[in-house]
N, C-alpha and C positions, 0 to 999 in steps of 0.2 A: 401752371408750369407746362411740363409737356405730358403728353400720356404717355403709354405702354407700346414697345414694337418688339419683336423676335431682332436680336441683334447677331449678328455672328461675324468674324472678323476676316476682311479679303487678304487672300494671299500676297505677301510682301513683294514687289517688286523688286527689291536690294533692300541692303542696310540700309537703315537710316542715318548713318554715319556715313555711307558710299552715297546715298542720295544728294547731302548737303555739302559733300565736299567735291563732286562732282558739279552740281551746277553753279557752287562757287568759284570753281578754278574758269569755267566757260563765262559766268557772266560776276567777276568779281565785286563791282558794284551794283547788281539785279537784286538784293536781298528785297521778298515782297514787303514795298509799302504800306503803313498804313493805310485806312480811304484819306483822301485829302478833299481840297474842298477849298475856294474862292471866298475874300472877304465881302460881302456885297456891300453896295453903299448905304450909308448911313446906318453901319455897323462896324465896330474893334472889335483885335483879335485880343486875345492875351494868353499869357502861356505862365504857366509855375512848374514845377517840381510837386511831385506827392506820390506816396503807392509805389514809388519804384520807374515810373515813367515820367512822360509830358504831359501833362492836364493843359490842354487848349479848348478857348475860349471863341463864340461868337455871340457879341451882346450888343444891342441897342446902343450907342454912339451917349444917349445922355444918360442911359443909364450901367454904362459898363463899369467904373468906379464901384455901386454898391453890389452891381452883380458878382464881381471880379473876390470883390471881400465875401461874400455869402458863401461862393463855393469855394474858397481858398479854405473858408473856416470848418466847411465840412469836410473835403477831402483833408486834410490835417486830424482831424479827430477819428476820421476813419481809418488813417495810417497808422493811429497813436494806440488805437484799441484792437487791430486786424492785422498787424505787420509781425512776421515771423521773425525779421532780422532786426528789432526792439527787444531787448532782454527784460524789460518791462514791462509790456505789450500785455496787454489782457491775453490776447492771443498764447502770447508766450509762456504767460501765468498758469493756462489753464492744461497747454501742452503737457507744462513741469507736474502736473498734479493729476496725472492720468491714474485711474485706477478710482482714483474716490470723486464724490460728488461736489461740485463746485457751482457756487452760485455766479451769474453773469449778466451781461449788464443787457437791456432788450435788443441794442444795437448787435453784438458778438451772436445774443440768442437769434436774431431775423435772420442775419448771414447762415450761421449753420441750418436753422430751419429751414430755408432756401438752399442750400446744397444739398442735403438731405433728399427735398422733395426731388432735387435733380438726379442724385445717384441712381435715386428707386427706380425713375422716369428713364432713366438712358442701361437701366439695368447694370450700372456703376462701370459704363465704360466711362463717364466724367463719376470723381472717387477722390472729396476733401480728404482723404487720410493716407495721402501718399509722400507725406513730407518724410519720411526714413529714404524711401527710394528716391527723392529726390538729390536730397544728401549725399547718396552710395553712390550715383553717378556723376557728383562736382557738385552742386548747386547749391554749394555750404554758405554763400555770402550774396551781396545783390549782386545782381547784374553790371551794374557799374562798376563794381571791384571786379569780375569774371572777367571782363571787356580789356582789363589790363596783360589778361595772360591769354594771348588770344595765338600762339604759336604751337604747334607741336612739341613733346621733348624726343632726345633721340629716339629713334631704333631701336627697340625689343623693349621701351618705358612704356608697358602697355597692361593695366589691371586690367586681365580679366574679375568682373562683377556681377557675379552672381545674383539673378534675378527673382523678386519675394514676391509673386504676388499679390493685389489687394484686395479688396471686399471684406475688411474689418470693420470699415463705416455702420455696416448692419448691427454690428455690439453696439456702439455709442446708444446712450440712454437720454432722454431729455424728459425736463417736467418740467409742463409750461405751467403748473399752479406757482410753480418755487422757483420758476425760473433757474433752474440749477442742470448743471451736465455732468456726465460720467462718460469719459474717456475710457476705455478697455485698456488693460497697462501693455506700456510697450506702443499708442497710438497717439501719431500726433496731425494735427491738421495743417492743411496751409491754404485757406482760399482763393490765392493767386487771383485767378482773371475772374471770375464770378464775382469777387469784392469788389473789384473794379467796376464791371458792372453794372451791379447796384447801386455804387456810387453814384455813376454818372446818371442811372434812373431818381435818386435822390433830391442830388444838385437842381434836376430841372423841376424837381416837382418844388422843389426851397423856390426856385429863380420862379416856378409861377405863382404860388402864394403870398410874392411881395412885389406882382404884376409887374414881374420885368419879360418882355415877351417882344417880339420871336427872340431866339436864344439857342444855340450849340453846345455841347460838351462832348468834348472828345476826349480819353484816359486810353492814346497811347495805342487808337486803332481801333476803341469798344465806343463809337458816339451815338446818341441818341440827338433829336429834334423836338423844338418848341415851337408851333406856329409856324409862321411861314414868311420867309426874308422878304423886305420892302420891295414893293411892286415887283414879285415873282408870286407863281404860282409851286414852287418846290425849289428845296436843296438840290444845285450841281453837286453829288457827290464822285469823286474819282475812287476807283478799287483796283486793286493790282494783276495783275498777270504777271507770268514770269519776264517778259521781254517788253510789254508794253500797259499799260492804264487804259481804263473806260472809265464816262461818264454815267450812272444813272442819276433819274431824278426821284431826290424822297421827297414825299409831301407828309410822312409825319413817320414816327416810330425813330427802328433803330439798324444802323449796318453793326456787322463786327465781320472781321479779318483772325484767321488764324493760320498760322506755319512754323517753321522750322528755323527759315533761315537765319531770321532775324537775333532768337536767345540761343543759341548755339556759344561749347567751347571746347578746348580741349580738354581730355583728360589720358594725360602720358599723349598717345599718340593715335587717340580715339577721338572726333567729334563726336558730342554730345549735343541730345538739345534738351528743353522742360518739359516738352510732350509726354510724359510717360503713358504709355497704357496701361490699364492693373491687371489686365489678364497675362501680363509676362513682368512686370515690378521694371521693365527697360523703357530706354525711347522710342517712343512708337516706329515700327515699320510701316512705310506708308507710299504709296505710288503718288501722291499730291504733293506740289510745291503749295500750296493754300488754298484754303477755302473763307469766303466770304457771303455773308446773308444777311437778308433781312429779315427782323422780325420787331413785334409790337416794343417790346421791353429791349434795354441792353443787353440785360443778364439773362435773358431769354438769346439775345443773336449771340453771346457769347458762351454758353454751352454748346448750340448748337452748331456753329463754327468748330471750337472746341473736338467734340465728337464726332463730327464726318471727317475730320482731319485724321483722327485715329484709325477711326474705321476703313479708310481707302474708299476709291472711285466710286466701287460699286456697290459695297453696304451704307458709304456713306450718303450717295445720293438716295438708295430708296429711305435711310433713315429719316433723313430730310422730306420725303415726298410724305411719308407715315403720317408726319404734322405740320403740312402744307406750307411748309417755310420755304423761301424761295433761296436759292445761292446758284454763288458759280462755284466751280470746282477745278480750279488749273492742277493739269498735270506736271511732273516733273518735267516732261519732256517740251512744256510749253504750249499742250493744247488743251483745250478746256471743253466742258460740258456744263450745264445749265440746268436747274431745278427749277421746273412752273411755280409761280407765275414769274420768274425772274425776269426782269424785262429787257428781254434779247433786244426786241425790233426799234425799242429808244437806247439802246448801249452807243456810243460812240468812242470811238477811240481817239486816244491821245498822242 
């Protein structure tokens, strides 16, 4: 995963509630894009629903039919056993039973394993057990139901929310002889984007052991790559800025995108986003409109996306530089800076 760095947290430039409602009123439809990305010839797209987002698809023309069902099948079971807002959800099972030891299935145990090894790695600025705090400041329902209430209420409807820090993740107990977990009571998890992730690192490894190749999965902004589209030497991929798109080219791995703008809602007459940081239990304060990277794994560019967003400009770039992971990093204000090797001199804009 990643290693060890001294992390400390940049000075907030504003609220993050003044950041995103500020560059929404200036650029109402600028919320940062996903990376996007060209059909090439003699490849289909396809898109489903799963996870809370869009799952899109780029697959081989003869063989998109059995690719389309492989990862349909997976992202479905990974919803079914990893989704907060399932009241059945293993997930949700093991949340209700915090305090004693619960057996779990290997799938649920690899995800927390892998967050885990991430909390330690990022020194739990990314922190699976923030699902209380997410709750306190709106985030009681998916994003789809949120998206309905997407207006201010009057004047003076304004809960102040009181902020609980995290770093309880370090209680949670695991034993991989018994496969079983102990929850600390009172702790619940939520994987969000690292589930995602994974998935899509998953997906492609299902889509190449049933030699379906080259191949895309994208879950909603976290995509990885299979091989390499017919007669091209790499993916056109596009990444966001505040005001305009770049082109890089990836020849394998994985981009991920992270911000604000996008899951953002009201609560009374506060914007709100999912970002929380744990070292204040709020939405993160942050001088960045997004950051995006590359890195070998999904769920590798998707922590670390993740956590320079949190961090701000300047711990989040060196955090990134610590394990050579390349990103760009837009500011609020619409100008951006760049982490080696990130490939400035092939960026083109759109």
């Amino acid at each position: 995963m990643l290693g060890q760095a001294v992390l400390r947290r940049d000075p907030p430039v504003d609220q993050a509630a003044r950041v995103a409602r500020a560059a929404l009123r200036r650029h109402p439809s600028a919320e940062p894009a996903p990376p996007d990305y060209s059909t090439p010839a003699g490849m289909r797209r396809e898109e489903f629903r799963a996870m809370g987002t869009t799952i899109s698809l780029l697959l081989p023309e003869n063989q998109a039919e059995l690719g389309l069902q492989l990862v349909h099948t997976l992202f479905t079971e990974w919803e079914q056993t990893l989704s907060r807002f399932i009241p059945d959800s293993e997930l949700s099972q093991l949340n209700e039973h915090a305090g004693t030891a619960t057996a779990v299935s290997d799938l649920l145990y690899s995800v927390l394993a892998t967050a885990l090894t991430a909390a330690q790695a990022t020194q739990g600025v990314y922190d699976p057990a923030l699902l209380d705090q997410l709750v306190r400041v709106g985030y009681d329902r998916t994003f789809d139901d949120l998206k309905a209430v997407q207006t201010p209420q009057p004047a003076g409807f304004d809960p102040i929310i009181p902020g609980e820090p995290g770093g309880r993740w370090r209680g949670i107990k695991v034993d991989p002889i018994r496969r079983c977990v102990t929850l600390p009571a009172g702790i619940k998890l939520d994987f969000g984007g690292i589930a995602k992730g994974m998935a899509v690192d998953a997906a492609l490894e299902q889509l190449r052991q049933n030699g379906i190749s080259p191949a895309l999965v994208n879950a909603g902004g976290d995509l990885a790559v299979l091989g390499l589209p017919p007669d091209a030497e790499q993916w056109p991929i596009s990444v966001p800025g505040q005001e305009q798109m770049w082109t890089i080219p990836l020849h394998s791995g994985a981009v991920a995108t992270s911000g604000i703008a996008h899951r953002h809602w009201w609560q009374g007459n506060t914007l709100r986003h999912h970002l929380i940081d744990p070292r204040t239990g709020l939405p993160a304060e942050s001088d960045l409109w997004s950051v995006s990277v590359v890195a070998d794994r999904c769920e590798q560019a998707e922590v670390a996306a993740k956590v320079a967003f949190i961090l701000g400009s300047r711990q989040g770039a060196k955090f990134l530089r610590s394990y050579h992971i390349p990103g760009i990093l837009v500011h609020e204000d619409g100008t951006w800076q760049t982490v080696e090797p990130w490939p400035v001199h092939l960026m083109e804009e759109l």
